[in-house]
C-alpha positions as CSV (number, residue, x, y, z in Angstrom):
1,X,-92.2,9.2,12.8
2,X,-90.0,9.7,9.3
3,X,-93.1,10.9,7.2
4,X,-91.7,7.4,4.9
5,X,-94.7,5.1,5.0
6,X,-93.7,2.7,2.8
7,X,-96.4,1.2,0.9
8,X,-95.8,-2.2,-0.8
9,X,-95.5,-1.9,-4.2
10,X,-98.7,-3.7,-5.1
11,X,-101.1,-1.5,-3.2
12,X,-102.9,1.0,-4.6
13,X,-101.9,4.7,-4.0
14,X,-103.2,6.4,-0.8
15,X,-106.4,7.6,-2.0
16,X,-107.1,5.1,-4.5
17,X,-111.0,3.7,-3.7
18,X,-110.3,0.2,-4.4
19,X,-109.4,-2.4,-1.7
20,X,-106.2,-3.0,-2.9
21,X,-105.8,-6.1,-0.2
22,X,-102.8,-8.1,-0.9
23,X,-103.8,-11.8,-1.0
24,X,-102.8,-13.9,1.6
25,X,-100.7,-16.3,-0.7
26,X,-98.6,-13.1,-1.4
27,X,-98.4,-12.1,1.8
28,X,-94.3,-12.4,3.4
29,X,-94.0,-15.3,5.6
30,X,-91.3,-16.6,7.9
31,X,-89.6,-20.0,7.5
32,X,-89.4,-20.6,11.3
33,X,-90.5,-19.7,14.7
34,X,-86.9,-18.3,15.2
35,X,-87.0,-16.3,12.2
36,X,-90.8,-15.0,13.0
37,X,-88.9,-13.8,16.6
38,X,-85.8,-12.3,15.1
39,X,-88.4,-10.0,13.0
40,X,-90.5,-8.8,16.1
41,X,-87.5,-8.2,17.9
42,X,-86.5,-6.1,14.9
43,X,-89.3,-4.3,14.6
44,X,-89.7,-3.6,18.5
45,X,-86.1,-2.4,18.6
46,X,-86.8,-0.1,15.7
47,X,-90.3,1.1,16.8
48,X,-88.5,2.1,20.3
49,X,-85.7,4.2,18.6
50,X,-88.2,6.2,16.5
51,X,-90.6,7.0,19.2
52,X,-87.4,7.8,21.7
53,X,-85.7,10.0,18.5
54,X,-89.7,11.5,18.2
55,X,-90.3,12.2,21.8
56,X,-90.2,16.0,21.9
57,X,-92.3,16.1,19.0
58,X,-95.6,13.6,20.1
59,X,-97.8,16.7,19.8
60,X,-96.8,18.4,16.7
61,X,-99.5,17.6,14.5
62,X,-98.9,14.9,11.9
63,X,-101.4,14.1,8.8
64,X,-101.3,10.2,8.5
65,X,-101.7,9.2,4.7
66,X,-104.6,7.5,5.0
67,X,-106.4,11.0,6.5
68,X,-104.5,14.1,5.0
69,X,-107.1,16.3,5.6
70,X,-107.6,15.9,9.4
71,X,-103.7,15.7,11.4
72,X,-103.7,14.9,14.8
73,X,-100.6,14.9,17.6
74,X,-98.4,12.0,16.8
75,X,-98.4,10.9,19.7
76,X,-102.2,9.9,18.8
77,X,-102.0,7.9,16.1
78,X,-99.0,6.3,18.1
79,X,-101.3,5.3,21.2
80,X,-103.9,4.3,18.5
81,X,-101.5,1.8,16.9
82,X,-100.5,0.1,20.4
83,X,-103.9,-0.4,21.5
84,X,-104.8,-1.9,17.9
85,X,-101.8,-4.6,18.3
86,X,-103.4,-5.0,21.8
87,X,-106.6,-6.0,19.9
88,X,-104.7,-8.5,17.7
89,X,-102.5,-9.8,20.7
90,X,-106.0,-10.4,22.0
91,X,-107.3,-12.5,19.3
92,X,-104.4,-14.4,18.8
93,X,-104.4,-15.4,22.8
94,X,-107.9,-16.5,22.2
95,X,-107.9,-18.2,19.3
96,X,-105.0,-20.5,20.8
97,X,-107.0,-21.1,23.9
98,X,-110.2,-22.2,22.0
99,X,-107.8,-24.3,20.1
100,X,-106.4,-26.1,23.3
101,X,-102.8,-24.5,23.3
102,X,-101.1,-24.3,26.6
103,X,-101.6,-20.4,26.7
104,X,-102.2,-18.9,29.9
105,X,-102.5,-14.8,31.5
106,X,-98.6,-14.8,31.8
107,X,-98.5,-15.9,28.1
108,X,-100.9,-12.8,27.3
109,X,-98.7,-10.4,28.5
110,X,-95.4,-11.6,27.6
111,X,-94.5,-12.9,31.3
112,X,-93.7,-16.4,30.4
């Protein structure tokens, strides 16, 4: 919504044809369930304010770093970027029901 994207600083430059995939070992991590939660809640409270300061303009078209040459409306990429978490929400819900966690539809989508 800024045009900042932030790249960590070990990753290669937009471009760049190597992987550039941060090992897992490097990778942040929280100390705690609580601190893991205070993050998301974070991050949803910030992803809300830049799509409500960025309402008015979802359909100006926006080039996304990894694909300069082809812009799209934001409000594309945006919609593309929930229903990826929506994958990964999925795959996390399964992956705790195969594992025999106490996980159940209400759990899925964030009722309980």
């Amino acid at each position: 919504m800024t045009g900042e994207w932030g790249f960590p600083t070990d990753a290669p430059p937009p471009g760049d044809e190597s992987p550039g995939f941060t090992p897992a070992e490097r990778m942040p991590t929280a100390g705690s369930v609580a601190e893991a939660l205070a993050g998301l809640a974070a991050d949803r409270e910030l992803a809300h304010r830049m799509v409500e300061e960025g309402a008015g303009r979802l359909d100006e078209p926006t080039a996304a770093p990894w694909d300069p040459e082809h812009p799209l409306p934001l409000g594309q990429p945006l919609l593309a970027m929930v229903n990826h978490l929506n994958a990964h929400k999925a795959q996390l819900f399964y992956y705790l029901k195969l594992r025999g966690q106490a996980v159940n539809t209400l759990h899925m989508y964030g009722m309980a």
